[in-house]
Short mmCIF file of the C-alpha atoms (twelve columns), coordinates in Angstrom:
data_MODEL
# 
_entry.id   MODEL 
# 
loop_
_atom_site.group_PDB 
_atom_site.id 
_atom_site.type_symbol 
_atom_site.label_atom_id 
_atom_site.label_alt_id 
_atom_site.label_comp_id 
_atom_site.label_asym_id 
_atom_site.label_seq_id 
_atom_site.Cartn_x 
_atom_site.Cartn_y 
_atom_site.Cartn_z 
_atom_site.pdbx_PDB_model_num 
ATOM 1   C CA . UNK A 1   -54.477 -0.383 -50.940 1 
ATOM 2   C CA . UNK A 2   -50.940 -1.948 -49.530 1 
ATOM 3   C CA . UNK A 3   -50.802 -2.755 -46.249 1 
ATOM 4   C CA . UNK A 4   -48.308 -0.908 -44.309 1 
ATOM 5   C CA . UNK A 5   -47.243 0.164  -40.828 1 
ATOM 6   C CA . UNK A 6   -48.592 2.817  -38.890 1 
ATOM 7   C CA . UNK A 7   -46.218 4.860  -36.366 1 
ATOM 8   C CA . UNK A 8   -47.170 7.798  -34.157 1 
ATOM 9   C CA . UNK A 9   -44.180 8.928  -32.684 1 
ATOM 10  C CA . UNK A 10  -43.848 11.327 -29.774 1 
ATOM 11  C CA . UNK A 11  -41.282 13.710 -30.233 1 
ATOM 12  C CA . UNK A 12  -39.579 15.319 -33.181 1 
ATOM 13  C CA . UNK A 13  -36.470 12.517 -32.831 1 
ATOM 14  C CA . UNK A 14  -38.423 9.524  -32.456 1 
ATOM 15  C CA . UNK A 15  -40.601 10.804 -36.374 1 
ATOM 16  C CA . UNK A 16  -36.687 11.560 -37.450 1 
ATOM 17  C CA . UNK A 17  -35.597 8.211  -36.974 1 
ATOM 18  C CA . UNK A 18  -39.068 6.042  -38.096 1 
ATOM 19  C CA . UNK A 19  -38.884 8.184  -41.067 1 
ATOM 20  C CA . UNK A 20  -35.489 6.753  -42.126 1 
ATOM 21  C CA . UNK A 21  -36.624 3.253  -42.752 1 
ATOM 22  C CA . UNK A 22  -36.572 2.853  -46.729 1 
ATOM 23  C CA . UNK A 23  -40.062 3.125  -47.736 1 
ATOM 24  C CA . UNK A 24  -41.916 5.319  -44.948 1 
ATOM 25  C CA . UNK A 25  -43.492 8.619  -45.663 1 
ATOM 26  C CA . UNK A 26  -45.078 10.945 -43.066 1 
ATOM 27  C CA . UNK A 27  -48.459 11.337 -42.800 1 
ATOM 28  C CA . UNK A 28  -49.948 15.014 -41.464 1 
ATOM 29  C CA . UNK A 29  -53.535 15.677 -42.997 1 
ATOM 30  C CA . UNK A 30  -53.459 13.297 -45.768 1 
ATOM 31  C CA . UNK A 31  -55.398 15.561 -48.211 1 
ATOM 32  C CA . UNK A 32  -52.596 14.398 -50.917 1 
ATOM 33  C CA . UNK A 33  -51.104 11.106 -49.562 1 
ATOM 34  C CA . UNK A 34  -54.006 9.076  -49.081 1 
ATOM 35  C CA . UNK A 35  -55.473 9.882  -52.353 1 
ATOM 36  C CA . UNK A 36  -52.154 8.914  -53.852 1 
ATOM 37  C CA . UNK A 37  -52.116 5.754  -51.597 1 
ATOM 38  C CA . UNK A 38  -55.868 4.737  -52.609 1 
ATOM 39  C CA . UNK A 39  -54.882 5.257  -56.591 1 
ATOM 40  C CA . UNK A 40  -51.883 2.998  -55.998 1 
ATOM 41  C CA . UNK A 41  -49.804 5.784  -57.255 1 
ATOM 42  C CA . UNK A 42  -47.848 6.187  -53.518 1 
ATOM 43  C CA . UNK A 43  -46.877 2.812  -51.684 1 
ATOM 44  C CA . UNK A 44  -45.313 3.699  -48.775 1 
ATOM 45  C CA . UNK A 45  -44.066 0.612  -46.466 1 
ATOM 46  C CA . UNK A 46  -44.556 2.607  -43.371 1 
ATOM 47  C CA . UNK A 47  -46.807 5.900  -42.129 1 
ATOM 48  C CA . UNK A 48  -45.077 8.408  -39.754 1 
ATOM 49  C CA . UNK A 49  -48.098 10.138 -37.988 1 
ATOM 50  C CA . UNK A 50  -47.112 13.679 -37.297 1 
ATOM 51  C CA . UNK A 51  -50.386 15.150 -36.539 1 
ATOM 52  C CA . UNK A 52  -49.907 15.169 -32.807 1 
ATOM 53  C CA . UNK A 53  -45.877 16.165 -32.398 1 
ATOM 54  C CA . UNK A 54  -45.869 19.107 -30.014 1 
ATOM 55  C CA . UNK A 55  -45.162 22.664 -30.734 1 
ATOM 56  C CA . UNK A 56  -45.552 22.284 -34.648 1 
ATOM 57  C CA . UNK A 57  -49.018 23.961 -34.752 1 
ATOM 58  C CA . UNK A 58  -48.511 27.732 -33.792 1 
ATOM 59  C CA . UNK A 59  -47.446 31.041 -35.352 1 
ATOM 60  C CA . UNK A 60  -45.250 33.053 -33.757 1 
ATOM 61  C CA . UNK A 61  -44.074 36.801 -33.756 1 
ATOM 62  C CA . UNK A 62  -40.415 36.734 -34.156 1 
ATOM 63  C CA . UNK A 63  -37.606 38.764 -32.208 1 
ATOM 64  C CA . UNK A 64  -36.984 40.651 -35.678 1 
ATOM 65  C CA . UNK A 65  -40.253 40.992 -36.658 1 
ATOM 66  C CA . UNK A 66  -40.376 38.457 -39.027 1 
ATOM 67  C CA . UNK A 67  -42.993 35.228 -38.407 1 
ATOM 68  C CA . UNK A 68  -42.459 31.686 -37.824 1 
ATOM 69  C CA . UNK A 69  -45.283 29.224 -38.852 1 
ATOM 70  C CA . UNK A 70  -45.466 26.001 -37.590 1 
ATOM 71  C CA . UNK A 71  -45.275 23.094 -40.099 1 
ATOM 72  C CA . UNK A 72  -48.864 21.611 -38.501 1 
ATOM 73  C CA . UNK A 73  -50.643 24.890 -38.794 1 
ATOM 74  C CA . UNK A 74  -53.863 24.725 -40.767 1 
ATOM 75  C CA . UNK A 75  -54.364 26.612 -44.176 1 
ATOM 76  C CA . UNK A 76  -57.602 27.833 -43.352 1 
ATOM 77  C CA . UNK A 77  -56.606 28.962 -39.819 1 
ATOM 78  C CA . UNK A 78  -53.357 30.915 -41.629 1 
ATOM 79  C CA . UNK A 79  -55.590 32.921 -44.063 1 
ATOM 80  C CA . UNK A 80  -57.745 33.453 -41.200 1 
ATOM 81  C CA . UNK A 81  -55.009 34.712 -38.912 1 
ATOM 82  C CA . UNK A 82  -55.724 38.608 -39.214 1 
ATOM 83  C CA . UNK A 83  -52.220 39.489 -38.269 1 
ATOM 84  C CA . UNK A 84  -50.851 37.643 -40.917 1 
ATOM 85  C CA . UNK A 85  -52.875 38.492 -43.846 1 
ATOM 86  C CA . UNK A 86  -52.769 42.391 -43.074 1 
ATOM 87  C CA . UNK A 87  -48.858 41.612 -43.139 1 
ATOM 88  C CA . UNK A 88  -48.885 39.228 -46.215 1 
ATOM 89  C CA . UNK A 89  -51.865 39.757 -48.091 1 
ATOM 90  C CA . UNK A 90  -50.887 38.101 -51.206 1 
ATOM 91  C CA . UNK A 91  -49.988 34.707 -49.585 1 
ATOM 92  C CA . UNK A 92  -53.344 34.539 -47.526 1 
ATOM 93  C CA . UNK A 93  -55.104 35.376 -50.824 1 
ATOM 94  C CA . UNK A 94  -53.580 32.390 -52.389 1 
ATOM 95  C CA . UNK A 95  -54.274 29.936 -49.336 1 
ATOM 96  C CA . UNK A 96  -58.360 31.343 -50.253 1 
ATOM 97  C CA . UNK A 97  -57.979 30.204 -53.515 1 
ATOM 98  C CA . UNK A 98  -56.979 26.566 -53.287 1 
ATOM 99  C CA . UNK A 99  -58.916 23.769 -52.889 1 
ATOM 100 C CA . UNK A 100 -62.527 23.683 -50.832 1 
ATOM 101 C CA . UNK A 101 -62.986 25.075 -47.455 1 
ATOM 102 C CA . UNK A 102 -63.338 21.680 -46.089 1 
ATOM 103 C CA . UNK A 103 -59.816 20.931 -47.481 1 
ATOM 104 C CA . UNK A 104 -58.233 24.127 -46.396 1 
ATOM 105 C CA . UNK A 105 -59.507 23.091 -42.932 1 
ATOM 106 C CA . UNK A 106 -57.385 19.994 -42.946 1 
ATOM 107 C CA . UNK A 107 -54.349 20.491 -44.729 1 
ATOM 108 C CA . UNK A 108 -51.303 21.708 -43.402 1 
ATOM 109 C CA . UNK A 109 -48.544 24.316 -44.648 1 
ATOM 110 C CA . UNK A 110 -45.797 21.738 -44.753 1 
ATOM 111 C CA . UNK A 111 -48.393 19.289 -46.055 1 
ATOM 112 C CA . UNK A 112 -48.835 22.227 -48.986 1 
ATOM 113 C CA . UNK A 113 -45.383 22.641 -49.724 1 
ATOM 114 C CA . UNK A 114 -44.978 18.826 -50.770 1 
ATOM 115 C CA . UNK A 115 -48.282 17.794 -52.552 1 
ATOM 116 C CA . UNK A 116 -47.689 15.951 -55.668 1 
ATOM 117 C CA . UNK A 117 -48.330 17.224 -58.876 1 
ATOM 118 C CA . UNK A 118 -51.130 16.859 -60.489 1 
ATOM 119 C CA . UNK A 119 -49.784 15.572 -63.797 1 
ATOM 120 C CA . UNK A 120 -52.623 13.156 -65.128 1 
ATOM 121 C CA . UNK A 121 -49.756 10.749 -66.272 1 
ATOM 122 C CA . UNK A 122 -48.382 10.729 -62.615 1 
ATOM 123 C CA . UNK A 123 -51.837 9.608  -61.315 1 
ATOM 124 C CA . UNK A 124 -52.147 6.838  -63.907 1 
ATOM 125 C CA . UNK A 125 -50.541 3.615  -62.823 1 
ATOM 126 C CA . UNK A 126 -50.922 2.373  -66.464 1 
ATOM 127 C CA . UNK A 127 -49.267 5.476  -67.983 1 
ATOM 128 C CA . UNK A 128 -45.573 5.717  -68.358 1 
ATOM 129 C CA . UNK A 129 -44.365 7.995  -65.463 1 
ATOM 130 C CA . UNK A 130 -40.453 8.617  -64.529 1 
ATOM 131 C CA . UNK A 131 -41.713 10.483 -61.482 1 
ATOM 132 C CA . UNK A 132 -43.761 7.699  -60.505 1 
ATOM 133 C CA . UNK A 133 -41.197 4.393  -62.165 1 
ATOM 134 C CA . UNK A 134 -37.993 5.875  -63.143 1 
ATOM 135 C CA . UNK A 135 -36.581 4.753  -66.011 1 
ATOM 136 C CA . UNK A 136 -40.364 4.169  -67.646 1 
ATOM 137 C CA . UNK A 137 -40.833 7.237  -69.523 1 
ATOM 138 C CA . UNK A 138 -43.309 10.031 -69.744 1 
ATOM 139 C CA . UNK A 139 -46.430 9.885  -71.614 1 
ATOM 140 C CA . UNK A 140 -47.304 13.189 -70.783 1 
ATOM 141 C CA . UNK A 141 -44.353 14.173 -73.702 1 
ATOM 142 C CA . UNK A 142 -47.083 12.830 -76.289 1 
ATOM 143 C CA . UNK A 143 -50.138 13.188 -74.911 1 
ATOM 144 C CA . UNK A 144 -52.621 15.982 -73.184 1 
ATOM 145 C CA . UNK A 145 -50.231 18.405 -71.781 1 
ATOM 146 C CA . UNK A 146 -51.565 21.279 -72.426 1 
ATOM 147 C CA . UNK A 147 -51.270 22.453 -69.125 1 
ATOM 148 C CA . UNK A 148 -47.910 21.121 -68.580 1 
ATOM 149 C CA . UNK A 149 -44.472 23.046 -68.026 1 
ATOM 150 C CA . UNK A 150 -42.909 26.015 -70.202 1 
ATOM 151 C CA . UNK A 151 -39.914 26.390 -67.422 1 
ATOM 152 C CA . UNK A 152 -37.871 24.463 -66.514 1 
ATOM 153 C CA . UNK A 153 -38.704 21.414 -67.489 1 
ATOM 154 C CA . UNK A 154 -36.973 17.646 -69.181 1 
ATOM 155 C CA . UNK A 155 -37.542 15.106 -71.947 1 
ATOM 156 C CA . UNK A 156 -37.780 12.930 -68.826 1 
ATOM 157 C CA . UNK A 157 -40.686 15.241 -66.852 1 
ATOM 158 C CA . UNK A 158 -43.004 18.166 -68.189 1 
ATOM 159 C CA . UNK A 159 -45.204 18.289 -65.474 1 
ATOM 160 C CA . UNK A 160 -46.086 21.428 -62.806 1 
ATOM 161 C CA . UNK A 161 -46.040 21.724 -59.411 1 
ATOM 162 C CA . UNK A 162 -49.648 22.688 -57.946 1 
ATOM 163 C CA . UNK A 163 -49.454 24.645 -55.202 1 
ATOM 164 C CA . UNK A 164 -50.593 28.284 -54.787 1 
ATOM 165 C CA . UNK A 165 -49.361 29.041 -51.299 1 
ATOM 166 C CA . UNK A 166 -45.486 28.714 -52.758 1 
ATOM 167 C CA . UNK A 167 -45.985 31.107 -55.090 1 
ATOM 168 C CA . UNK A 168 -45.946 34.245 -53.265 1 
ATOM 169 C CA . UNK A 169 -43.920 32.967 -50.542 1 
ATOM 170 C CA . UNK A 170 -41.132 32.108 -52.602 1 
ATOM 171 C CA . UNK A 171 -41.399 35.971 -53.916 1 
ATOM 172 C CA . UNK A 172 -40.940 37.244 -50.653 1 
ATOM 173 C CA . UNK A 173 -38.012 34.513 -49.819 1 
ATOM 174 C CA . UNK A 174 -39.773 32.342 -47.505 1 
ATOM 175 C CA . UNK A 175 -37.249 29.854 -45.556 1 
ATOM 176 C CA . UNK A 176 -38.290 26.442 -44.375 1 
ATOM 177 C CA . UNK A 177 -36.847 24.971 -41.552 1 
ATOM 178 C CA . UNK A 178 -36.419 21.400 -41.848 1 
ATOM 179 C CA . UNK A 179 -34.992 19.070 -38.580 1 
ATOM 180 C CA . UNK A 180 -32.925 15.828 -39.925 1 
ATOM 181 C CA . UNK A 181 -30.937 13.550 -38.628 1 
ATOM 182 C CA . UNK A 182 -28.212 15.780 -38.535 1 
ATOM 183 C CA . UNK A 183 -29.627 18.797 -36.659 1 
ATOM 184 C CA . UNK A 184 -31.915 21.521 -37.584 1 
ATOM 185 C CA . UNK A 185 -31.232 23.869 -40.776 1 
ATOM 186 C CA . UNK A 186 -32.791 26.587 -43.472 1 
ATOM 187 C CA . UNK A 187 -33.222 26.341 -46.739 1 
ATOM 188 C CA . UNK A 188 -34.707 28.497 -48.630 1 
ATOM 189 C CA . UNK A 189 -38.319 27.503 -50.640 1 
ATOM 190 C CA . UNK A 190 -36.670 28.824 -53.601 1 
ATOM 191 C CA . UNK A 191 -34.454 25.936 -53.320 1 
ATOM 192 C CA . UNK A 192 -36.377 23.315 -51.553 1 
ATOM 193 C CA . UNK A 193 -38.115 22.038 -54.739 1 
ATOM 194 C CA . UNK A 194 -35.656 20.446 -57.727 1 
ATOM 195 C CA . UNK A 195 -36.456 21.327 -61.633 1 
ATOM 196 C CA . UNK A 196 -36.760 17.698 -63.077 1 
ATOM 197 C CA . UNK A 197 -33.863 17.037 -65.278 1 
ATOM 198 C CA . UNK A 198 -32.279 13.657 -65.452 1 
ATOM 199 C CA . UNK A 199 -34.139 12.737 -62.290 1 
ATOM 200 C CA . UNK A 200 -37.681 13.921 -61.508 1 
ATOM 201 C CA . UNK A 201 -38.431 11.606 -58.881 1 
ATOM 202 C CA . UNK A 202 -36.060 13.718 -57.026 1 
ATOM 203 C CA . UNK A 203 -38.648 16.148 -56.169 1 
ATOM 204 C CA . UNK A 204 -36.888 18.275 -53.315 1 
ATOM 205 C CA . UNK A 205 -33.707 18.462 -51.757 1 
ATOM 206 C CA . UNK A 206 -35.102 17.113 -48.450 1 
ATOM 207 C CA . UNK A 207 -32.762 13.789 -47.217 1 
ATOM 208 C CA . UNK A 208 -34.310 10.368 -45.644 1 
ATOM 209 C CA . UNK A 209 -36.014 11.065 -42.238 1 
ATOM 210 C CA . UNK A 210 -36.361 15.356 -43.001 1 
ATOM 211 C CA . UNK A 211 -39.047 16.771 -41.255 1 
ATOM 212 C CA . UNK A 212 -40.037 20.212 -42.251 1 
ATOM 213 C CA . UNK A 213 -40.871 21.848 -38.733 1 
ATOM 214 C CA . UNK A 214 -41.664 25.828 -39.849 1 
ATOM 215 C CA . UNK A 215 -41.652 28.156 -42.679 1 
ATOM 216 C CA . UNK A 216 -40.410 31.335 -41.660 1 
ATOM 217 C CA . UNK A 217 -41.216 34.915 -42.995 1 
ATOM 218 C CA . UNK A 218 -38.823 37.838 -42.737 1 
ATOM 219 C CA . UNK A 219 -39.927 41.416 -41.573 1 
ATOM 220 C CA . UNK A 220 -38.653 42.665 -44.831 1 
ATOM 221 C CA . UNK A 221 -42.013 40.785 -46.559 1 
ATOM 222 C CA . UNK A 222 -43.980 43.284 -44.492 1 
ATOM 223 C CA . UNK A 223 -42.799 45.611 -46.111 1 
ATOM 224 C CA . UNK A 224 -44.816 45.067 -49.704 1 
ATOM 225 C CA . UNK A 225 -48.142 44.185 -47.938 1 
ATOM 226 C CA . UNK A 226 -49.663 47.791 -49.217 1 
ATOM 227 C CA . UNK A 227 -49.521 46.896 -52.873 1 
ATOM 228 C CA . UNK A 228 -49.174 43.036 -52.916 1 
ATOM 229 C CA . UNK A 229 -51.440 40.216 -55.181 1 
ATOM 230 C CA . UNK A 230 -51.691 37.357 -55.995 1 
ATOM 231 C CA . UNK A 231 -54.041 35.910 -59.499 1 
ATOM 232 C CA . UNK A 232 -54.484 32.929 -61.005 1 
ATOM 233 C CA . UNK A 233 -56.096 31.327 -64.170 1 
ATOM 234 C CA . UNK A 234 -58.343 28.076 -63.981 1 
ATOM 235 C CA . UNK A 235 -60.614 26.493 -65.904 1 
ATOM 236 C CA . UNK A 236 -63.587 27.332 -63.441 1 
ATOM 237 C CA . UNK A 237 -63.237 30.075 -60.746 1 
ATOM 238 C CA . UNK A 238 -63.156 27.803 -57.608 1 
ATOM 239 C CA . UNK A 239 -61.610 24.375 -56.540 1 
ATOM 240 C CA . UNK A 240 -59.149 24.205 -59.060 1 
ATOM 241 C CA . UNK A 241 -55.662 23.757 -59.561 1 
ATOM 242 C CA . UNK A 242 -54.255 26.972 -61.848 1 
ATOM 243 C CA . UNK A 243 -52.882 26.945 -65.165 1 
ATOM 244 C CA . UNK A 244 -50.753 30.158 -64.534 1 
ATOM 245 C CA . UNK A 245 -50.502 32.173 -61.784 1 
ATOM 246 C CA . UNK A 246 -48.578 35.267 -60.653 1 
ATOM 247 C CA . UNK A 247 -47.651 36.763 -57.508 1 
ATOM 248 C CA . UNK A 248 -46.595 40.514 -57.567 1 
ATOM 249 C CA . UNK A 249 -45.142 42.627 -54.605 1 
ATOM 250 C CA . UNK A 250 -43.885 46.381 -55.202 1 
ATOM 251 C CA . UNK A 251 -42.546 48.824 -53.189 1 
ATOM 252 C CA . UNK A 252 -43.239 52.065 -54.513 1 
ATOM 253 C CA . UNK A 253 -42.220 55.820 -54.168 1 
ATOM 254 C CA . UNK A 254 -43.440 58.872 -56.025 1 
ATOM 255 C CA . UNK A 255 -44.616 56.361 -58.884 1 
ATOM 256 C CA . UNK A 256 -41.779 54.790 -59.349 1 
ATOM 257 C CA . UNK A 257 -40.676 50.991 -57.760 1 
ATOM 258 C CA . UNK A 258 -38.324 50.911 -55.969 1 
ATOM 259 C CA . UNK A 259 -38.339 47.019 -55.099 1 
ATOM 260 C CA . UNK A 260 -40.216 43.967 -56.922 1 
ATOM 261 C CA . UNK A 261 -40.584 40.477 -55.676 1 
ATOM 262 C CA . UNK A 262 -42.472 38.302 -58.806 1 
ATOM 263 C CA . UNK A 263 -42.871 34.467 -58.524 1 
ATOM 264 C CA . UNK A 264 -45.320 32.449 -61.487 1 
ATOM 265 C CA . UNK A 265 -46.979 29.068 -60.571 1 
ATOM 266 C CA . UNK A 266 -48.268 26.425 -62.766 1 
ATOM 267 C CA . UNK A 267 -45.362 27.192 -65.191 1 
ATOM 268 C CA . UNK A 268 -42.855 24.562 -64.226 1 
ATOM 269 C CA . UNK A 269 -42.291 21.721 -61.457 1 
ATOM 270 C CA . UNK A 270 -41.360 24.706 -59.370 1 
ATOM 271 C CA . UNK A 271 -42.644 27.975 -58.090 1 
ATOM 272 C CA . UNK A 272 -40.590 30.010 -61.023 1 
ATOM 273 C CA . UNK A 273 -38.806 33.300 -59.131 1 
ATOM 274 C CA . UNK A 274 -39.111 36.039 -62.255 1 
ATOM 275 C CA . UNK A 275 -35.527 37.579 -60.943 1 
ATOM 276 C CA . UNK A 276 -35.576 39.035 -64.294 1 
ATOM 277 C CA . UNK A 277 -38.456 40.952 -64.216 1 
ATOM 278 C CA . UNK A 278 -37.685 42.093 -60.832 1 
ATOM 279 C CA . UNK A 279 -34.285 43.864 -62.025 1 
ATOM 280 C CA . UNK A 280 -36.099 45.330 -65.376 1 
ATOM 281 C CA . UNK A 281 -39.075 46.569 -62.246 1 
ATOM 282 C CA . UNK A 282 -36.712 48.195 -60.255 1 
ATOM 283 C CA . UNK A 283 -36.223 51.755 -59.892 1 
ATOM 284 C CA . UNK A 284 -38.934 51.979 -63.545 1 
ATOM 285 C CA . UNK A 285 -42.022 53.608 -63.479 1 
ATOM 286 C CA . UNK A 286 -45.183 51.893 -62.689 1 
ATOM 287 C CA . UNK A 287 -46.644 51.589 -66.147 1 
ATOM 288 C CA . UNK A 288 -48.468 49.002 -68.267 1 
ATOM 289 C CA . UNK A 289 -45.178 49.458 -70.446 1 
ATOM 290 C CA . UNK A 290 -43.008 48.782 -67.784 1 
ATOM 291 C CA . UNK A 291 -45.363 45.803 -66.648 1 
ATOM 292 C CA . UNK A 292 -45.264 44.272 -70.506 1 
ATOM 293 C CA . UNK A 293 -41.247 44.377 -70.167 1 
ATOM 294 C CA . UNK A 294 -41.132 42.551 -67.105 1 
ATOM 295 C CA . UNK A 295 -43.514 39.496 -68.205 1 
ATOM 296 C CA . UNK A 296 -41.623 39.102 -71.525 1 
ATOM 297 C CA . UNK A 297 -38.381 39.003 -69.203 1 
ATOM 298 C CA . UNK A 298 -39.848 36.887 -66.686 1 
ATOM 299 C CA . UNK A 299 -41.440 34.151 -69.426 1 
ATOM 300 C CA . UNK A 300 -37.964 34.319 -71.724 1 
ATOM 301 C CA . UNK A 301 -36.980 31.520 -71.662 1 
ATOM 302 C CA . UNK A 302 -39.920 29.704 -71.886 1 
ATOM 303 C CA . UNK A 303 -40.597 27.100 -74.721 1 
ATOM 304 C CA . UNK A 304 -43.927 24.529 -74.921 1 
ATOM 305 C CA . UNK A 305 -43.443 20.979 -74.014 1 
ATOM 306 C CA . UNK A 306 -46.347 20.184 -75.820 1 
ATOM 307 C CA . UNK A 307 -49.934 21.809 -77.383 1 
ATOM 308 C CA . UNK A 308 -49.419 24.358 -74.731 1 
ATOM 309 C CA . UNK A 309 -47.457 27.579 -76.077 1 
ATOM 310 C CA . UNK A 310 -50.685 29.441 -75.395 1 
ATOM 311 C CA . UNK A 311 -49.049 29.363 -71.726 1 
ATOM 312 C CA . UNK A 312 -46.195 31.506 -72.463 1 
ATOM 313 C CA . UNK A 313 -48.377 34.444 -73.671 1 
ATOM 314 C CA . UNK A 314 -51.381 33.512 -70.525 1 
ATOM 315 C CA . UNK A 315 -48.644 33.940 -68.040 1 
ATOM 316 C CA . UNK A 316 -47.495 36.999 -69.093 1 
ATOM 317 C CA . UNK A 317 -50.532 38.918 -69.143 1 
ATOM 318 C CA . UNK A 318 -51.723 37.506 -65.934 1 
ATOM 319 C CA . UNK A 319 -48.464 38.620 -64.965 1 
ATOM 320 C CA . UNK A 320 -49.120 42.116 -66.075 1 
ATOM 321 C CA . UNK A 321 -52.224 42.143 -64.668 1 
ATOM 322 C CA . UNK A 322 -51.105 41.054 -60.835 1 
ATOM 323 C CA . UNK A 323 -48.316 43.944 -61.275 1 
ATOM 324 C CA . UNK A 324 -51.069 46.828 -62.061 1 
ATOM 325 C CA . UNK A 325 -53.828 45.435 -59.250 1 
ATOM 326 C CA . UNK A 326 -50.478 45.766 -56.808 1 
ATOM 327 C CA . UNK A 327 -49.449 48.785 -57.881 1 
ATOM 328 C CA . UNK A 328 -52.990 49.863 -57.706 1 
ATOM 329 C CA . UNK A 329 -52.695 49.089 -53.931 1 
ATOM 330 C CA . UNK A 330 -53.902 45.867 -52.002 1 
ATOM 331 C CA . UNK A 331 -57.105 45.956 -51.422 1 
ATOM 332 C CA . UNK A 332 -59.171 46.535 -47.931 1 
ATOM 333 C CA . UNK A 333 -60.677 43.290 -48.349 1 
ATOM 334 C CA . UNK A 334 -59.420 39.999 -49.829 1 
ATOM 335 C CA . UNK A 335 -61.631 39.281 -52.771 1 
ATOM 336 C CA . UNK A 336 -65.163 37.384 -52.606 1 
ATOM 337 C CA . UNK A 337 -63.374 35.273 -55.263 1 
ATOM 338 C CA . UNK A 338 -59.892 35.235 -54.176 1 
ATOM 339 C CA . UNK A 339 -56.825 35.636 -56.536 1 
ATOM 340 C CA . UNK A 340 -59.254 35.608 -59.612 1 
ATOM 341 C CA . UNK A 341 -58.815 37.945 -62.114 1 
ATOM 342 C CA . UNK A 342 -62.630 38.270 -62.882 1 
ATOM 343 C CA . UNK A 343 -62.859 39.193 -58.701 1 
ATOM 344 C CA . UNK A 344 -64.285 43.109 -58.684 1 
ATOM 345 C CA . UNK A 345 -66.706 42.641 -55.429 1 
ATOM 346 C CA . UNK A 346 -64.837 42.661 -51.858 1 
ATOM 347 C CA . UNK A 347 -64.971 39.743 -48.973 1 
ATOM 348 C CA . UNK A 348 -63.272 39.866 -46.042 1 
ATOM 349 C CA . UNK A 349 -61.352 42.207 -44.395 1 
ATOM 350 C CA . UNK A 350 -57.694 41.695 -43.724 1 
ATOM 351 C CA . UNK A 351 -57.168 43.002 -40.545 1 
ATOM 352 C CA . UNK A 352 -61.024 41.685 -39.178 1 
# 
């Protein structure tokens, strides 16, 4: 591994300003970083240690109802949080389905939001990589990518981003609050992640020093927790990364929706907002019919990057079937086997 400094700053500031230094990277958990380090993939000059920055590890009720969760908060102790997941079932059922327990321990929500993908390429210093060298090339374009992008993606970068946790929150419009050097600000999840194009080692929009402090929940999310999922497909049932997954939230009326939030994951190097399906969803009847319309909208403009057009058709049905399990209602319980599809046996209970 490269030697590098270590920093543990004090206050929000002090992180701000280490951070700057071309070559530094902040350090909270390390599920992701130090692997990356240890592979030789990441090799940062400097580590900002974050872990111990006050006031970045709580969850608080906000004045309008909405929820503001501190960037140092634990997965496991978010799913856990019995508040939350009765008010946002589907994103607690996706923190349950990543990883191992041990990991979910130790990882962080704004650790989650910026892990890596998990392109094969990317981890493999003697592949070509633009994420990893710019300029190098990407030998995912002719090699195993099966389980690569259909959305979104380059010539220059076909891989996915891996995180379940985004997918739901970016249906309900999750905000992240980021401090910089120039103040605090918002942006939006849906927006904090960049599609590849031209550049794909410009992975967010987040500037030298950025710190993301919060992610922050509206009241208006509560809203779909009575009929609210989220599924994914892996290649075995637990401790793996998915090859599509779906997030569905409906509001519904007399059988009829009146409002849809829809987000896919392991489609593209972003969580992939289905706007279209939401418009065909709203104010339609709750059928399979209905359902079928809105995955063919969502996935649309899809195309392979590679052997993987079987994608395309897997993330629409998984798509329909997260649309009829919420419309079917959310469930007392989050599922023994969260967010799988093959789940029919109850765990635990969301408000426990």
């Amino acid at each position: 591994m490269k030697s590098f400094d270590y920093v543990r700053p004090a206050s929000i500031g002090e992180a701000i300003a280490a951070a700057r230094a071309p070559g530094a990277a902040y350090l909270a958990a390390g599920t992701n970083l130090l692997d990356l380090m240890k592979g030789g993939v990441s090799r940062p000059d400097r580590l900002v240690d974050v872990t111990h920055l006050p006031g970045l590890d709580t969850i608080e009720k906000l004045p309008d109802g909405g929820l503001r969760i501190g960037a140092l908060v634990r997965n496991a102790d978010l799913a856990h949080d019995a508040a939350f997941a009765k008010a946002y079932p589907a994103v607690a059922e996706a923190l349950l389905s990543g990883a191992s327990a041990q990991l979910r321990n130790a990882a962080t929500v704004g650790g989650n939001l910026l892990q890596r993908t998990r392109c094969a390429y990317f981890y493999d210093v003697a592949s070509a990589c633009n994420k990893r060298a710019p300029g190098s090339g990407c030998d995912a374009r002719g090699g195993d990518n099966d389980m690569h992008a259909v959305l979104g993606w380059s010539d220059g970068c076909i891989a996915t981003h891996p995180s379940d946790f985004c997918v739901p929150l970016v249906a309900l419009d999750a905000m992240v609050e980021i401090e910089g050097n120039g103040g605090r600000r918002q942006v939006r999840l849906e927006d904090l992640h960049r599609l590849p194009g031209a550049t794909p080692q410009q992975e967010t929009v987040l500037e030298a020093g950025d710190l993301i402090v919060a992610l922050n929940l509206s009241a208006e999310a509560c809203n779909f927790a009575s009929h609210a999922r989220y599924l994914k497909v892996r290649e075995r049932t637990s401790y793996a990364f998915a090859i599509v997954s779906a997030a569905a939230h409906l509001s519904l009326a007399n059988g009829r929706i009146e409002q849809a939030r829809v987000a896919l994951g392991g489609v593209a190097a972003k969580p992939w907002r289905a706007r279209e399906a939401e418009a065909l969803l709203a104010g339609a009847e709750a059928t399979a019919q209905n359902f079928r319309r809105a995955a063919e909208a969502a996935l649309a403009g899809a195309k392979p990057s590679g052997d993987n057009a079987f994608k395309i058709e897997l993330a629409q049905r998984i798509l329909v079937r997260a649309l009829a399990l919420a419309s079917a209602g959310t469930p007392e319980r989050i599922p023994a086997l969260p967010a799988s599809p093959f789940s029919i046996h109850s765990g635990a209970l969301h408000d426990a």
